[in-house]
N, C-alpha and C positions, 0 to 999 in steps of 0.2 A: 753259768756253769753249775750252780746250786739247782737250777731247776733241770738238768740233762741227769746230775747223779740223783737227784730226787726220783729222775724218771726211770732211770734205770733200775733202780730198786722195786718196779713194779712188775709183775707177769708179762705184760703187754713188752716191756725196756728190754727185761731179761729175753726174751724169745726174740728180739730184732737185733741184740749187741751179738748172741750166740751167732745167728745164722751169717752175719757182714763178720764174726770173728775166723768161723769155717770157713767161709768163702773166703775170707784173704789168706786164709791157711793154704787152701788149697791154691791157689793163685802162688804163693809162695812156694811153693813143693812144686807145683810146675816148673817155674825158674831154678829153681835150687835141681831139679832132675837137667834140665837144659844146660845149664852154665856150671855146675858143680861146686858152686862157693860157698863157704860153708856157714855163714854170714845169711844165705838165703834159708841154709836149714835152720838156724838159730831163729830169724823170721816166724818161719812152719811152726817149730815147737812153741813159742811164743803165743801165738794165737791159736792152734792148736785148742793148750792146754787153757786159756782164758774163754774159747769159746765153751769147750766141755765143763767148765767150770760154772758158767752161765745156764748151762743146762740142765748140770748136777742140782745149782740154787733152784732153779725153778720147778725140777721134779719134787724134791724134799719138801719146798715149801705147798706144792699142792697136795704131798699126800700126809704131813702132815695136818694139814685143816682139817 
C-alpha cells in the first residue's frame, strides 16, 4: 500500500488515478441519469471532484518546476 501512494504521488500516478477517477465518474452519471438514485450522484461528485483534483496536482506541480 506504501508503494501505490508513493506511486501516486508521481506525474506518471497522478495522470492514471485522474483519468480511472473521470471514467468512473462518468460511468457513475450514467447510472445516476438511468436510475435517478441519488447515492449514484453522490458516486459522480465523489470522483468527479478526486479526479480533477489529480489533475489540478499535476498541472501546478509541472508548471511550477
Amino acid at each position: 500500500m506504501d508503494k501505490l501512494n508513493a506511486w501516486h504521488k508521481t506525474a506518471p500516478g497522478l495522470l492514471v488515478f485522474g483519468v480511472v477517477e473521470l471514467a468512473a465518474a462518468y460511468g457513475f452519471f450514467c447510472l445516476s441519469v438511468d436510475r435517478g438514485n441519488l447515492w449514484w450522484y453522490a458516486g459522480t461528485t465523489i470522483f468527479l471532484i478526486g479526479g480533477l483534483r489529480n489533475f489540478l496536482v499535476l498541472v501546478t506541480r509541472r508548471t511550477a518546476k
